[in-house]
C-alpha positions in Angstrom: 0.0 0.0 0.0 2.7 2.3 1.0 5.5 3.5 -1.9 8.1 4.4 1.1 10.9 1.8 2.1 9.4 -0.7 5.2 10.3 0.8 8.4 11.9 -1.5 10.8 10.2 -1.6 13.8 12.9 -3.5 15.9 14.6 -0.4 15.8 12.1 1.3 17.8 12.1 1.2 20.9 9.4 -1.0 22.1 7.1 1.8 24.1 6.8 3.8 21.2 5.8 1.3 18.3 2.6 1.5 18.4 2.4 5.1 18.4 4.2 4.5 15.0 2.0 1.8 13.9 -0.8 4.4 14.3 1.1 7.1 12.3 1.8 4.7 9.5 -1.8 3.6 10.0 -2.7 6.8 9.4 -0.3 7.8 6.2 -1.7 4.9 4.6 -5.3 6.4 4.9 -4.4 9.5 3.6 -3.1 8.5 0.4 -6.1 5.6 -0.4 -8.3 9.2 0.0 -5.9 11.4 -1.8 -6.6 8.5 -4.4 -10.0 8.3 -4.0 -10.5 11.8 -4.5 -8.4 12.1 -7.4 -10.7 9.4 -8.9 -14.0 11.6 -7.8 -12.6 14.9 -9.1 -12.1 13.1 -12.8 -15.2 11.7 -12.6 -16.5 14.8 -11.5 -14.8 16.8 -14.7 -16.2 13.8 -17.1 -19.8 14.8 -16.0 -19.5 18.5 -16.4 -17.4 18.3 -19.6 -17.4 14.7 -21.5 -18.8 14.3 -24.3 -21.3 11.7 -22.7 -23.0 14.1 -20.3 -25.0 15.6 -23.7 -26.8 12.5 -23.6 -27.9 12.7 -19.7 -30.7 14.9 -19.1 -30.7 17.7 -16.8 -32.2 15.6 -14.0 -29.4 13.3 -14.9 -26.7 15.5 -14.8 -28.1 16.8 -11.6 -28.1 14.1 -10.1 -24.5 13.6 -11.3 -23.4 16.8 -9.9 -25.2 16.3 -6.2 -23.9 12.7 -5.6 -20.0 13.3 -7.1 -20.0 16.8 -5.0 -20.7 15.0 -1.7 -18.7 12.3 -2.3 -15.9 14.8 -3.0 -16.8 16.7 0.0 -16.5 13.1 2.4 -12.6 12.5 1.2 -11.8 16.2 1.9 -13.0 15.8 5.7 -11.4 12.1 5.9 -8.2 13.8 5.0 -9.0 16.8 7.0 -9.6 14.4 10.1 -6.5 11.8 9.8 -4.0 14.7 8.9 -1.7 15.5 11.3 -2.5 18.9 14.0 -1.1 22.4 12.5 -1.3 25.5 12.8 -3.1 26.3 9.5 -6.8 26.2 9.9 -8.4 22.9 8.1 -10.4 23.6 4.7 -12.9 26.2 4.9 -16.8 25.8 3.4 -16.7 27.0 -0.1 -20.4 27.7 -0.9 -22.9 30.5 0.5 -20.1 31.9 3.0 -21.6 35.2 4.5 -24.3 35.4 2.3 -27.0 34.8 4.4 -29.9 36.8 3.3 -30.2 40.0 6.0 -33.8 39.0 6.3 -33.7 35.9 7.9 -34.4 35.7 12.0 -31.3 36.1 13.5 -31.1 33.7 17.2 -27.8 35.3 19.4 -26.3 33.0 21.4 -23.9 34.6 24.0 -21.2 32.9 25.1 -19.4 34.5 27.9 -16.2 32.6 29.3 -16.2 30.9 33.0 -14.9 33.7 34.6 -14.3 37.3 34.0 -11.2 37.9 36.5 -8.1 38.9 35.8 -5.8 35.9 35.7 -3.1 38.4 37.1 -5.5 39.3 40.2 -6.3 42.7 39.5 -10.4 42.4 39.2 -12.9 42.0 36.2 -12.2 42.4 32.9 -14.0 44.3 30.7 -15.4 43.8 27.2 -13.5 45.0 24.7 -15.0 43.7 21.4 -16.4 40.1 20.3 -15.7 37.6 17.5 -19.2 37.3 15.7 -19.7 34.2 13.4 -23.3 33.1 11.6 -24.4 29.8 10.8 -27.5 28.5 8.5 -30.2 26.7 11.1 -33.0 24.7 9.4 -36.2 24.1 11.5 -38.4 21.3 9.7 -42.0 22.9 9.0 -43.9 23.3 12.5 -46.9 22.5 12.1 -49.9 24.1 14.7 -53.2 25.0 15.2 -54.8 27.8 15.4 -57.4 28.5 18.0 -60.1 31.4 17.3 -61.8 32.1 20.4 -65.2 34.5 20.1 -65.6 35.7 23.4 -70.1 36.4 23.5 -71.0 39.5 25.8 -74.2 40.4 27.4 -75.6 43.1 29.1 -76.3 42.0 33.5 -79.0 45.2 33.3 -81.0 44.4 30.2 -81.9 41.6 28.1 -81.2 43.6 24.4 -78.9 40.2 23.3 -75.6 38.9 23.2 -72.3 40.4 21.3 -70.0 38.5 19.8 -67.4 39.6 17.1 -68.3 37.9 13.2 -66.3 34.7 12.5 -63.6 35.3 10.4 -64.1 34.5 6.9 -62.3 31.0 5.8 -61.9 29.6 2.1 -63.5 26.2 3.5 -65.8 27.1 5.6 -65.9 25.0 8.6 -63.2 22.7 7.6 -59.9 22.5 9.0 -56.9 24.1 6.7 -55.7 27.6 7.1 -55.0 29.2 4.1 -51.6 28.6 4.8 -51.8 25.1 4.8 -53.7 24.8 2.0 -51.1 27.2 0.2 -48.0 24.9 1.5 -49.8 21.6 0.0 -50.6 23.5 -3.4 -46.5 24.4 -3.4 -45.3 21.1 -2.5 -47.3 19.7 -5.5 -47.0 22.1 -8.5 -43.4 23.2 -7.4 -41.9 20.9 -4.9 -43.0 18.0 -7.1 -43.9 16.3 -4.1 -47.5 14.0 -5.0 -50.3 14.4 -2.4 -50.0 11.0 -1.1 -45.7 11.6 0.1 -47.1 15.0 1.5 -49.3 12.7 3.3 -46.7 10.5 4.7 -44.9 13.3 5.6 -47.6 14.9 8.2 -48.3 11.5 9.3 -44.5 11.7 10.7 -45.8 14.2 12.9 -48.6 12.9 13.9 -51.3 14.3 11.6 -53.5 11.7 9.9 -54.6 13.7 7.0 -55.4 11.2 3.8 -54.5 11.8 0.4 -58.1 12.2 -0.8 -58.8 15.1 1.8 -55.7 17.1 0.9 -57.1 16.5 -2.8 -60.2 18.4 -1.7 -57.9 21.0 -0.3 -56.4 21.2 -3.8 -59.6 21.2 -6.0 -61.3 23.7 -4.0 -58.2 26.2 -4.4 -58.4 25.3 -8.0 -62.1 26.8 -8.1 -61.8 29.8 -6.5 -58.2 30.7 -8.5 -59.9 30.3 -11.5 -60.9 33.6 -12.0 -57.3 34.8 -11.2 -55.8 32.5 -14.4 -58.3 33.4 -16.2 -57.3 37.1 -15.8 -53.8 36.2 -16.4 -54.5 34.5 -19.7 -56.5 37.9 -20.3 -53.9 40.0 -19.6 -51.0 37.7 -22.0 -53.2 37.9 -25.1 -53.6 41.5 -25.1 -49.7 41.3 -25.6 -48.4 42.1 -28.9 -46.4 39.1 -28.8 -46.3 35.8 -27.0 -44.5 32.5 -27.0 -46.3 29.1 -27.4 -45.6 25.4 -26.7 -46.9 22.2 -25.6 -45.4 19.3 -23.2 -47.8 15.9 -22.7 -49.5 15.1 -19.4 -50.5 11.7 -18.9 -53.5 11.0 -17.4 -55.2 8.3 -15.9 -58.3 6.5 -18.1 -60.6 4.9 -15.6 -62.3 3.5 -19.1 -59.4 1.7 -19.7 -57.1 0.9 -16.9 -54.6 2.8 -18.2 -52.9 6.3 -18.8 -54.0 8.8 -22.2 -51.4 11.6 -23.2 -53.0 15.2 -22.5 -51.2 17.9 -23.4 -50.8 21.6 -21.2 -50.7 24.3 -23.8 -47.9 27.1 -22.4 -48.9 30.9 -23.8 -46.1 33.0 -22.3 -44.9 36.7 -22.1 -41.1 37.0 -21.7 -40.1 41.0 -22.7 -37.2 40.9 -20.6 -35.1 40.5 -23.8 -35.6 43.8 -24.8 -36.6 45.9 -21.7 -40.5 45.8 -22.4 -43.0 47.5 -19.7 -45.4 44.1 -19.2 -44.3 41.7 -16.8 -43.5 38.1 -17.5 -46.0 35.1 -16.9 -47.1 32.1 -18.1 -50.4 30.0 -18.4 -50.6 26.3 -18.5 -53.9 25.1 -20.1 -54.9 21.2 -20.3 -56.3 19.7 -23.1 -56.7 16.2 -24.0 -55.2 16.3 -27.1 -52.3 17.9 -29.5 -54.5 18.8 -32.3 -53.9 22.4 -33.3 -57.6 23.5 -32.5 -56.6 23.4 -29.0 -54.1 26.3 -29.9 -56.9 28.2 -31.4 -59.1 28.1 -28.9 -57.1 29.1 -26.5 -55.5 32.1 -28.6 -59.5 33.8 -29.0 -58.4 37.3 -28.7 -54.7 36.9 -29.7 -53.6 39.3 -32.5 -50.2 39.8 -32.8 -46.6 37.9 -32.8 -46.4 34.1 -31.9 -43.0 32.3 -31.2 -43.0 28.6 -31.7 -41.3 25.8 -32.7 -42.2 23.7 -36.1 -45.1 21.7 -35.0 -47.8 21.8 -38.0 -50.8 21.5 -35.6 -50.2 25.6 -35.3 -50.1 25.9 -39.3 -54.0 26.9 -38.8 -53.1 29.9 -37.0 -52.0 32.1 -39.7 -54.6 31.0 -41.9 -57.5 33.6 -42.9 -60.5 31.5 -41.8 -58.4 31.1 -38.5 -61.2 31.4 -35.6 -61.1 34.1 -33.0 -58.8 36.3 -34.4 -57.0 37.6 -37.4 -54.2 35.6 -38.8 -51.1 35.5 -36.3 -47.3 36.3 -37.5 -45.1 32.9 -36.8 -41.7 33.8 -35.3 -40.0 30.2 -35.8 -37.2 28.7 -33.1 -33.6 29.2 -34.3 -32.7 26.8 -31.3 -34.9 23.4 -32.7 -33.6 24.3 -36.7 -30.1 24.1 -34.4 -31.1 20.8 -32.9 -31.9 19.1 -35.7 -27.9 19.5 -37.4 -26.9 18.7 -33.9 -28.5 15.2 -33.8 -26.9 14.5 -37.4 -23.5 15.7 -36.2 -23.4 14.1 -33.3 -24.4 10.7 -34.8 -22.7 10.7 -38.2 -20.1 13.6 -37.9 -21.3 15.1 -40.5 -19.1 18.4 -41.8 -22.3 19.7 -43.9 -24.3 19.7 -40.5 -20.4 21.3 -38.7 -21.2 24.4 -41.1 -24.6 24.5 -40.5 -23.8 24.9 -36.8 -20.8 27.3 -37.3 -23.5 29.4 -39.0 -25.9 29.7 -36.5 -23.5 30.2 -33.7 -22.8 33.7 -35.4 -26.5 34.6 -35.7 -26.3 33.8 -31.5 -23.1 35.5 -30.6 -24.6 38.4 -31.9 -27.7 38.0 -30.0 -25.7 37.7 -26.5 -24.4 41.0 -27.4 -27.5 42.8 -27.7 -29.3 41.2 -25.3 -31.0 43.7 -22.9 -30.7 46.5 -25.8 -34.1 48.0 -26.4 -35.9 46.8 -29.7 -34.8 50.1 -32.3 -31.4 49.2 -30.9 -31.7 45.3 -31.8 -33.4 46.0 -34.6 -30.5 48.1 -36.3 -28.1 45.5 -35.2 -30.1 42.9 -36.8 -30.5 44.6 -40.0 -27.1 45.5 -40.5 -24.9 42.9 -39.1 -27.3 39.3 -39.0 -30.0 40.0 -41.6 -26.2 39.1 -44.2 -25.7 35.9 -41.8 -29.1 34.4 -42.4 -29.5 35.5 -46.4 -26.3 33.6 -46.6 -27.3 30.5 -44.5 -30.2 30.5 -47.0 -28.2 30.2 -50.2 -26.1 27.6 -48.0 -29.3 25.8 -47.2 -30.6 25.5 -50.7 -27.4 25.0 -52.1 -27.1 21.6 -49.9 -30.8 20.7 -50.0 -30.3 20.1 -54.2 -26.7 17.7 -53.4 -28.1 16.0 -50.7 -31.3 13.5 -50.9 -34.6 14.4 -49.5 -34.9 10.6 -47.7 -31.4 11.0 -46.0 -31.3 11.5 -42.3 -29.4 15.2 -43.1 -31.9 16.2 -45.9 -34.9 15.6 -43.6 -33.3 17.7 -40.8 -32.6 20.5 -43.9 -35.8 20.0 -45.3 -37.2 20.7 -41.6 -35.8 24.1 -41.5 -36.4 25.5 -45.6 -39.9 24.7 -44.2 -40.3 27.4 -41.3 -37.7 30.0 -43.2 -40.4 32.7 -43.6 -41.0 32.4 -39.7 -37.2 31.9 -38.8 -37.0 35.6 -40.9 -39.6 37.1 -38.8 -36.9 37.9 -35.5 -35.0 40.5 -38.4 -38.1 42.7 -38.5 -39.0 43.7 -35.3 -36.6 43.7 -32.4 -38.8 42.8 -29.9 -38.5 39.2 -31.0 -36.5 36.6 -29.9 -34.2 34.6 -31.8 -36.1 31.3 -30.3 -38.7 30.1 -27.8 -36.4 28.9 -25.2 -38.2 31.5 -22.7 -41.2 29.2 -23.2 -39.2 25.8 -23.3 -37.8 27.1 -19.9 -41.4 27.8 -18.4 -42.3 24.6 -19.0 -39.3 22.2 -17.6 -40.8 22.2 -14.0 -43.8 20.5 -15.7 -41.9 17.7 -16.6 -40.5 17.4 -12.8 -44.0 17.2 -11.4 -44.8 15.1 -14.1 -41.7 12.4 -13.3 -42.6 12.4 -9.3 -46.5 12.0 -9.9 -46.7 9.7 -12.9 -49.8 11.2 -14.1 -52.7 13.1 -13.6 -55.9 11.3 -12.3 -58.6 12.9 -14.7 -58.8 15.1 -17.3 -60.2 17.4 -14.3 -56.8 17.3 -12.5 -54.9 18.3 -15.9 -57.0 21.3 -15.6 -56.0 21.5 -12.2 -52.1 20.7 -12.4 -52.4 23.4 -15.5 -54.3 26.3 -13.3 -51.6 26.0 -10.1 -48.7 25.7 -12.2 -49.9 29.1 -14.1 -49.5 31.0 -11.0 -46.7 29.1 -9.4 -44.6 29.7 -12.6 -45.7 33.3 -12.5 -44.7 34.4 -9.9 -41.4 32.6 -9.6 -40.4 34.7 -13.0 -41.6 37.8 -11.4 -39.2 37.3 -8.2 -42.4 36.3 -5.8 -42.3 34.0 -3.0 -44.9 31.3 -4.5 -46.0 30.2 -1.0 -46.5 33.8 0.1 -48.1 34.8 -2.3 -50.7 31.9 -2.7 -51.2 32.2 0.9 -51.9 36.3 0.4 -54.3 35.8 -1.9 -56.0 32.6 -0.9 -56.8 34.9 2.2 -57.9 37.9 -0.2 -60.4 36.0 -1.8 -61.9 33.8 1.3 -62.1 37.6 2.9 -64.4 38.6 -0.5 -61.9 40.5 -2.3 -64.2 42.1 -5.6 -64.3 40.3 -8.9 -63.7 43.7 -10.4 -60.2 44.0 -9.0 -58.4 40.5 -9.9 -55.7 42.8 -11.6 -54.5 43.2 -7.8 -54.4 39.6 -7.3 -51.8 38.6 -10.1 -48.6 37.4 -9.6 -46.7 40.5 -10.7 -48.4 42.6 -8.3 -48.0 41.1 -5.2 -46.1 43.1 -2.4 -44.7 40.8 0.7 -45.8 43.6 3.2 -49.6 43.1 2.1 
């Protein structure tokens, strides 16, 4: 095990071997976790930067990332722990080291030392500053009850009746959640991930026997009465003059059947961050049972403007004349997915037509990241003069292979697939509120897929509509910087208290203050 020549312990004197014995004990150690960490850091670097980490997914690579870290982090204290005492201090904590929000309750514990006299004899010391250190403390959720007592009054004199102060108003009336609890289940669902039935478990830990099917009623009736509230979201998104739009499946259980159905939650979003626009961001998930592109078009009724999607056909309908509930939309087309498709040919065949094709587009994107943030004249000129020459010459590249290449190979499908949306991948060089892609959207809806992983499915096509109503305001108000718990809480409260159907503006995500 050890590389240094064998000590010989006759040598020794007897009374001191096996101090010895522990040192070399303890060398030996060291270097198995110096070699074990070596090991983990590679490992560690093969995740973050090998080439077979593209073909994890993020969850994956998380998960990658979380387990390689701690094991990293055990070797470190081994080898802090069997080195030998010094007087340098041993590794410090890398992550979050005074950043402790200013916020958070602050517990002072004083430590004062056994005695405060003068080891010279010449009385008490006094204070003369003090070494202040802060550490994070985690208290798992406390969970109590509140107790309303309604103290009745009467008069000793007269016989005029009994006073007693109204009953505060509850959104289940009678039953036995705050709106704070019902606000904590709704976020360890649609944000936590965490199904009904685990939260159940969980409570039952502490002692509270709550079954899955009443925290379900918890959930549905919360569903009801945000409603309104979505549906002054989705308002307030399609009076936008552009939007982003995509789709992500949600199984769902079919009684009929015995067996899951694919449903689908539609996301229309507002992201005008990109170019400093007034409106806020937000999102709305709605659940329909199928893909087919009516589903879009019902729920863009009112929608004229800009759309950015990706190339599914089901939207084709959209910018047609007899489209339904509006005028014909403008397609903005996804730079990102025509990117993904030379991607998947490069990575599997290598191809060097696919190479260029990627060189290309990384220009059009560098010179995105640099105007990023720019307001949309300022984009705009940018895009005219320096990518509108980029993409007319992609084009001619882009026919030019199309003609050499056939349509039934795997590369002229993928080429075929963008010469098909090139109007709508044009459509970003004309106005510079658009976005080069719909990542924005594609990033809205990832935490769908996490919920979607940790619950399986969705019970009924009701709790599609469900899962999509929550997650509209959950996702909202995390892109606006709001606390989701405190803000469901707020306005859970707002509208068991009777808050008027005339001012729901006040209840959206955006415009929720902590201090109300």
């Amino acid at each position: 095990m050890s590389s240094s020549p064998p000590i010989d312990l006759s040598a020794i004197p007897e009374d001191q071997r096996d101090a010895v014995l522990a040192v070399l004990r303890e060398r030996d150690a060291l270097r198995e976790a110096n070699k074990r960490l070596e090991h983990l850091v590679a490992e560690l670097n093969q995740a973050v930067h090998g080439k077979r980490s593209e073909k994890l997914s993020e969850d994956e690579r998380q998960l990658a990332f979380e387990d390689l870290e701690a094991a990293v982090a055990e070797v470190e204290t081994q080898q802090d722990e069997q080195a030998p005492p010094r007087a340098s201090p041993r590794r410090a904590v890398r992550r979050n080291r005074g950043n402790l929000p200013k916020d958070l309750p602050r517990i002072e514990k004083v430590i004062e030392p056994d005695s405060l006299d003068c080891p010279c004899g010449c009385g008490e010391m006094h204070r003369i500053g003090a070494d202040r250190t802060e550490r994070l403390d985690i208290i798992p959720a406390q969970i109590r009850v509140i107790v309303t007592v309604r103290p009745k009054y009467a008069c000793r004199a007269c016989a005029e009746g009994v006073t007693q102060a109204p009953a505060p108003a509850h959104l289940i009336e009678g039953g036995l959640p705050t709106e704070g609890a019902i606000a904590h289940v709704l976020v360890s669902k649609f944000s936590d991930h965490l199904p009904l039935y685990r939260q159940s478990q969980i409570l039952a830990r502490s002692g509270i026997d709550l079954h899955r099917s009443t925290l379900a009623d918890w959930v549905g009736t919360a569903a009801f009465h945000l409603g309104p509230v979505v549906d002054r979201l989705a308002e307030h998104l399609k009076g936008s003059g552009k939007l982003f739009m995509d789709e992500t499946t949600a199984p769902v259980l079919d009684p009929g059947r015995g067996r899951t159905k694919t449903g689908y939650l539609w996301a229309l979003a507002r992201d005008d961050r990109g170019w400093g626009g007034d409106d806020p961001p937000g999102v709305v998930f709605t659940y329909a049972p199928g893909r087919a592109g009516q589903n879009a078009e019902q729920i863009l009724q009112g929608f004229d403007g800009i759309l950015q999607l990706d190339g599914y056909t089901g939207y084709n309908r959209l910018t047609r004349p007899s489209r339904k509930g509006g005028a014909p939309v403008t397609v903005a087309h996804c730079w990102a997915h025509a990117r993904r498709k030379l991607k998947e040919v490069f990575d599997r065949d290598g191809s060097e037509i696919a190479a260029e094709g990627l060189r290309q587009i990384a220009e059009l994107y560098r010179i995105e990241g640099e105007i990023r943030g720019m307001g949309p004249g300022q984009r705009l000129s940018a895009r005219q003069a320096r990518t509108a020459p980029l993409v007319a010459e992609f084009g001619e590249w882009l026919q030019s292979q199309r003609r050499r290449i056939s349509s039934k190979s795997r590369l002229g499908e993928k080429l075929t697939y963008i010469h098909r949306q090139w109007d709508g991948l044009q459509t970003f060089l004309g106005d510079g509120r658009v976005e080069i892609d719909s990542n924005a959207v594609e990033n809205l809806i990832r935490p769908i897929a996490l919920t979607r992983k940790n619950a399986l499915f969705a019970g009924h096509d009701e709790g599609g509509r469900t899962w999509g109503r929550i997650a509209s305001l959950i996702a909202t108000a995390k892109i606006n910087g709001v606390e989701p718990f405190a803000y469901l809480k707020a306005t859970l409260e707002a509208i068991a208290a009777g808050h008027p159907a005339n001012r729901l503006d006040e209840l959206l995500p955006w415009n929720f203050q902590p201090s109300s």
